[in-house]
N, C-alpha and C positions, 0 to 999 in steps of 0.2 A: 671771238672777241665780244664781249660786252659794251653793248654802248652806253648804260647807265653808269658802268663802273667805269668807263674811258672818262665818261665826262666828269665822272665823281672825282678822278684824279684827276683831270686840268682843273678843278674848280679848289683842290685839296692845293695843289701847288700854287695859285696863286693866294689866296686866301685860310689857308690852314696851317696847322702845325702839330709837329711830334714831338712828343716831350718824354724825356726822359727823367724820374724822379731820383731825387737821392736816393730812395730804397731800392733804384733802380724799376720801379713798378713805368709803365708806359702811360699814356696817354695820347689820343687822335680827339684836334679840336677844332674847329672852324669856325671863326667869327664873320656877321653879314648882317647885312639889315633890313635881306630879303628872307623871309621866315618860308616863304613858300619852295624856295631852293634849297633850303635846310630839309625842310622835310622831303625834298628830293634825291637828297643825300642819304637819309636813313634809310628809305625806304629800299634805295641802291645795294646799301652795307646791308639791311637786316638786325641795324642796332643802335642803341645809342639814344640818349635824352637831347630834346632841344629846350632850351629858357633863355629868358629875355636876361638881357644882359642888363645890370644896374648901372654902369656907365652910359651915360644918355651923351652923345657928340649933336649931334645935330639932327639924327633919325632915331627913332628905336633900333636897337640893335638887339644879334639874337646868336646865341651858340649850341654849336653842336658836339657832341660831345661821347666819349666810349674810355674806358678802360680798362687795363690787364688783360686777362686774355680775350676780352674781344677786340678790343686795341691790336692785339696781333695779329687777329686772325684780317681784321680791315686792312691793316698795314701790307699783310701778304695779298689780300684781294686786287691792293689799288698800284702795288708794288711794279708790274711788269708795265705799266701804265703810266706814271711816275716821272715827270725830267725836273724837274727841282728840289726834291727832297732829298 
């Protein structure tokens, strides 16, 4: 067991989402307004852009973000890990 990617996935289920596009293409995205936990995410998966998000609530916010097939390949990493998604 991984304990980066365990954590990556309890922080994916509460705070993340998969999407599925019309063209059917994926997406794995995580919005937070801890920048320092984002990049504890990537660096977990092995992918993925983080940027500040331009909706400003109350903090800065920040997203993390992968596509197609590394979107898959995350989704299978964080998979067995996983109780909300």
């Amino acid at each position: 067991m991984s304990v980066e990617l365990a954590w990556t996935a309890g922080f994916m289920d509460g705070e993340g989402c998969i999407v599925v596009g019309a063209n059917g293409s994926l997406q794995v995205r995580i919005i937070n307004t801890s920048l320092r936990s984002l990049e504890r995410v990537k660096a977990a998966v092995g992918c993925g852009v983080i940027k500040p998000r331009k909706q400003i609530v109350n903090k800065p916010q920040y997203y993390w973000s992968c596509y197609g097939e590394h979107a898959q390949r995350v989704s299978g990493q964080l998979a067995p890990y996983l109780t909300a998604k």
